[in-house]
NUDO-178176 format. One record per residue: residue in three letters; x, z, y of N, C-alpha, C in turn. Coordinates in steps of 0.05 Angstrom, whole numbers, plus 5000, padded with zeros to 4 digits. Layout:
REM NUDO-178176
AlaXZYXZYXZY...
REM end
This chain:
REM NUDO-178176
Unk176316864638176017124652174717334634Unk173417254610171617414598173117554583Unk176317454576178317554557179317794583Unk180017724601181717864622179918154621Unk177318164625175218424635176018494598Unk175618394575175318564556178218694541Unk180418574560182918734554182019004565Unk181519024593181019244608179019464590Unk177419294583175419394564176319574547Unk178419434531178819494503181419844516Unk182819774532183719944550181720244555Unk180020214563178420394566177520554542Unk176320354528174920494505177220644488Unk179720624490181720694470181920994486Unk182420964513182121254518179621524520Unk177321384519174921474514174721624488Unk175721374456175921514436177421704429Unk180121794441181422024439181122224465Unk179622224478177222394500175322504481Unk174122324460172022484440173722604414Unk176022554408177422614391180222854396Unk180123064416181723194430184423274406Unk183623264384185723364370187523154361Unk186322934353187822664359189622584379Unk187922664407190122684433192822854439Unk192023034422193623254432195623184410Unk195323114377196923084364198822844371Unk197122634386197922354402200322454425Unk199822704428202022744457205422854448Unk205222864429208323034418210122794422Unk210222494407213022334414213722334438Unk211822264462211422224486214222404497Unk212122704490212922904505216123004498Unk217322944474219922884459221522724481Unk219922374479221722344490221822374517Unk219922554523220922474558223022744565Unk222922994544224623154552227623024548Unk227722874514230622774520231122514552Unk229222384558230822274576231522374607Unk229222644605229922814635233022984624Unk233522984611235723124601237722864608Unk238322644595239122454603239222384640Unk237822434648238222354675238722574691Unk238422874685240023044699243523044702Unk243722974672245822924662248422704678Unk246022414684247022304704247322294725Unk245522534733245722534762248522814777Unk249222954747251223124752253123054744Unk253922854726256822764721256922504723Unk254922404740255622024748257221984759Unk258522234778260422124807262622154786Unk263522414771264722404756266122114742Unk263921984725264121804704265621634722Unk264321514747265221354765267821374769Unk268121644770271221574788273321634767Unk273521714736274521604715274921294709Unk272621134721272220854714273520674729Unk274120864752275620684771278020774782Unk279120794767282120964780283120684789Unk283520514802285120314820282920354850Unk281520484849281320504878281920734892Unk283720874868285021084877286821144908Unk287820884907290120874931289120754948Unk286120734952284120564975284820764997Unk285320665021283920825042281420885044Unk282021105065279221245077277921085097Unk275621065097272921115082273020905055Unk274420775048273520535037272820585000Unk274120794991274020864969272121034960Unk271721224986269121444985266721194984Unk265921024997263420894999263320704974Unk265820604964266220364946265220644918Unk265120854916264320954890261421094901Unk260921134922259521304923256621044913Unk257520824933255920534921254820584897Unk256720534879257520534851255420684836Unk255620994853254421204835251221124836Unk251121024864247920934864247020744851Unk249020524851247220384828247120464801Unk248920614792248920614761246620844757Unk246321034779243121214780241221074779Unk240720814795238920654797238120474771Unk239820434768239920254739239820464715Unk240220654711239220914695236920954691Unk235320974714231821004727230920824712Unk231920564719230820284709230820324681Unk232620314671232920284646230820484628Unk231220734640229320894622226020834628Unk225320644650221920634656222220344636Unk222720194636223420044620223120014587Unk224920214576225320304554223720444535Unk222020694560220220884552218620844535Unk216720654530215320604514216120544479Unk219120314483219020274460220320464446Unk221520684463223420844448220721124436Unk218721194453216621374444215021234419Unk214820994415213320944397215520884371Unk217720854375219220914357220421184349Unk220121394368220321664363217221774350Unk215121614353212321604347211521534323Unk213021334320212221234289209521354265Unk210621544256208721674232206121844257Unk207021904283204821984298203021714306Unk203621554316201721334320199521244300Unk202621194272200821044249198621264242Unk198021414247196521584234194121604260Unk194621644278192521614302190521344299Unk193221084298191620864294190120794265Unk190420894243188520934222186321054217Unk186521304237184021434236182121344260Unk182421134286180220914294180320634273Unk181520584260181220364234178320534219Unk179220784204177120924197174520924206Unk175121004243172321114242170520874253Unk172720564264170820314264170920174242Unk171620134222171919944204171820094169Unk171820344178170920474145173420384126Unk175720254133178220244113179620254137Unk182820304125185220324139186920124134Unk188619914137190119844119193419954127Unk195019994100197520054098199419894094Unk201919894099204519744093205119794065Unk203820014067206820084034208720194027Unk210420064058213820184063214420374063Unk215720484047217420784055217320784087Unk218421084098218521184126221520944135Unk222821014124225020974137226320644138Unk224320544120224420214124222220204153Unk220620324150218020204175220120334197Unk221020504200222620554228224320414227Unk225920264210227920014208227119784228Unk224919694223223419444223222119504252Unk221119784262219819814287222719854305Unk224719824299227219874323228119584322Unk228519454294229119194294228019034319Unk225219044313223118904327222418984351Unk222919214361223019364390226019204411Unk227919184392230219024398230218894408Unk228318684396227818374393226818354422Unk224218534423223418534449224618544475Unk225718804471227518874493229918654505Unk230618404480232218294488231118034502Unk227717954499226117814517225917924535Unk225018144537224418214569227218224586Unk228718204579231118234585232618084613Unk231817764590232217534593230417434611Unk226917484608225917444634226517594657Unk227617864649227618034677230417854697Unk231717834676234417614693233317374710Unk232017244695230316944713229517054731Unk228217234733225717354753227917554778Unk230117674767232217654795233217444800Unk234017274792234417034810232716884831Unk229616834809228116734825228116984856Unk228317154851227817294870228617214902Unk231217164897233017034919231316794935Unk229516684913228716434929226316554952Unk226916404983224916464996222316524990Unk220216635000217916624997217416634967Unk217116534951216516554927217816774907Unk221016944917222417124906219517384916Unk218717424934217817604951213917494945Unk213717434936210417354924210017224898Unk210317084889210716964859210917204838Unk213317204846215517274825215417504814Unk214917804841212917974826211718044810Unk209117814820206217804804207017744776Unk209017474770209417464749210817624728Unk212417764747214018064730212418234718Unk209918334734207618384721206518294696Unk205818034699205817974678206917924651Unk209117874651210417854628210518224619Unk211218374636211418584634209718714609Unk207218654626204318734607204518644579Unk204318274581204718164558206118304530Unk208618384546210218474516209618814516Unk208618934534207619234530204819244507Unk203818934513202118994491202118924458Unk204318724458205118724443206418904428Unk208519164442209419334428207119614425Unk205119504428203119704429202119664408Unk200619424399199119304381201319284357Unk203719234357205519304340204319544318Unk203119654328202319994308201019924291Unk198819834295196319694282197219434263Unk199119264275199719004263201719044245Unk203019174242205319284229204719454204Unk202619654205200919654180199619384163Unk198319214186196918974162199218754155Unk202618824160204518724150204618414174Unk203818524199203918244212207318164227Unk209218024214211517954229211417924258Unk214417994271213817994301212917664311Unk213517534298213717264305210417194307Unk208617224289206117264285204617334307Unk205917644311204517734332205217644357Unk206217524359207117434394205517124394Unk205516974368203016784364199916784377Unk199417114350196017164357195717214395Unk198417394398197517434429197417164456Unk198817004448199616774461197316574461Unk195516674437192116524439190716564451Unk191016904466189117034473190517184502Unk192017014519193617134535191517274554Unk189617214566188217334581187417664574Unk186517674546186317834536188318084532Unk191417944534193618154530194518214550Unk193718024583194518144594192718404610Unk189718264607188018534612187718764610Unk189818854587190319134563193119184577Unk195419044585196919144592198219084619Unk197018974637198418974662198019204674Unk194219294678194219614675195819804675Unk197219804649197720034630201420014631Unk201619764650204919694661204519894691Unk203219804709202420014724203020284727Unk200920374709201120684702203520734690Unk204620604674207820694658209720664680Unk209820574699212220594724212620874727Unk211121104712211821414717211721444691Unk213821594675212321644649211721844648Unk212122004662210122244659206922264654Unk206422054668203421854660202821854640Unk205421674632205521544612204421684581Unk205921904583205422084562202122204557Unk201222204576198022264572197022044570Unk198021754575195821574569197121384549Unk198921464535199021324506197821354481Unk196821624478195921624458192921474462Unk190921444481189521294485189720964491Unk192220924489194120624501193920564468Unk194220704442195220694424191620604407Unk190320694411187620734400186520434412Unk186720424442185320214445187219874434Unk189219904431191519734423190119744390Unk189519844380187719844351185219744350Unk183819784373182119594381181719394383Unk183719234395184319004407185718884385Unk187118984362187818884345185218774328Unk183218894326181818814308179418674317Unk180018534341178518374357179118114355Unk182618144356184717954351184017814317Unk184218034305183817884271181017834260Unk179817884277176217794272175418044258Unk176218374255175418594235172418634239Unk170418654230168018684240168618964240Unk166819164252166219484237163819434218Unk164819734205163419764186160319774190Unk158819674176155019744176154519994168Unk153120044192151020344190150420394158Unk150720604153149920724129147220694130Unk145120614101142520574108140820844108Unk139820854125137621044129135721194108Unk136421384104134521434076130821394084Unk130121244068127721184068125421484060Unk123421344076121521604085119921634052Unk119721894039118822004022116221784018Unk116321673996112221623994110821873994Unk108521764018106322004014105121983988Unk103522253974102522173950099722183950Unk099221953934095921813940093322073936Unk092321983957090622133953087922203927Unk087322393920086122443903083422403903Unk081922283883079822163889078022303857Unk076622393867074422573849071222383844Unk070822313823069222253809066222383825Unk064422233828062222323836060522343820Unk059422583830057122773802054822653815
REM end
């Protein structure tokens, strides 16, 4: 349990440090805010030419009778809106921190800085590290994927679809939100995804404390976007909890002047 309270922990303190750091935050808010205008653009989009798309897609229910063809697309249009929604609350994160890239790494260096007095770097050119953060964003997306599938099936099952199964969506949820979080941090000290899904799998309590939270709050990304750049800081935290980083030691104190001895006069 002591891991579970200091995910939350480490959660906190990440938004605290860019609360004291406002220009950090604010510079922290631009991928966010990017991507959320392209995906409100995206979903206006679907919401004015879905019926459309639909009924290009289905020209054999052209010759349906009435009502049967109006409801069989109008169906249609709702789920693929619905599944649109989904997809982008889903998505949001890995696609902002990959629209984020050079904004994160630079956020998460300068708490490397101001707890640990070094940074460490990849090396990589820009355009290999955004290679490697979509590769690996992929990778993810195609786990969660695969649990989100189990987890509708289980759904079906009595009682347990409707209590279990949830809770556990939650969790996994978090799990890999923190993972693509801590990605920022790990990805500078050159840690493979494989690695990192290791270190976190030691310390599950810990990853899910940092992100079941922070799964929560992302069900809106509008949220979302004000509490990543602090999602991003404390995920740098937690990284260096994860690899044992100590911080740096207090600079020593300059020592107090010697007084100078007093003067002592010869007696006449």
């Amino acid at each position: 349990m002591r891991d579970l309270v200091a995910g939350m922990t480490y959660l906190a303190k990440g938004q605290r440090w860019v609360g004291r750091n406002r220009r950090q935050w604010g510079f922290g808010l631009l991928p966010g805010l990017i991507t959320l205008v392209g995906y409100a653009a995206a979903v206006v989009a679907l919401a004015v030419w879905g019926d459309d798309a639909v009924t290009w897609a289905t020209p054999f229910a052209d010759g349906w009778g009435s009502p049967w063809s109006g409801l069989f697309r109008a169906t249609l249009t709702a789920l693929v809106f619905a599944g649109g929604l989904l997809l982008a609350v889903l998505s949001f994160t890995a696609v902002t921190l990959l629209v984020g890239q050079p904004f994160y790494e630079s956020l998460s260096e300068r708490v490397d800085l101001a707890e640990g007095g070094t940074a460490p770097r990849s090396g990589l050119p820009l355009w290999q590290e955004l290679w490697i953060s979509a590769r690996e964003s992929a990778a993810v997306l195609v786990r969660v994927a695969l649990w989100g599938l189990l987890f509708f099936v289980l759904g079906f099952v009595p009682v347990i679809g409707q209590t279990l199964v949830p809770a556990a969506g939650f969790c996994v949820s978090g799990f890999f939100l923190t993972e693509e979080l801590t990605a920022v941090a790990l990805q500078r000290r050159g840690v493979p995804l494989r690695e990192r899904l290791r270190l976190l799998r030691s310390r599950k309590l810990l990853a899910l404390g940092f992100g079941v939270p922070l799964t929560l709050l992302f069900l809106v990304p509008v949220v979302a976007v004000f509490v990543m750049p602090g999602a991003v800081a404390g995920a740098t935290l937690l990284v260096r909890d994860l690899l044992g980083e100590k911080e740096s030691p207090e600079p020593p104190r300059p020592e107090a002047a010697p007084r100078p001895a007093a003067l002592s006069f010869p007696a006449r």
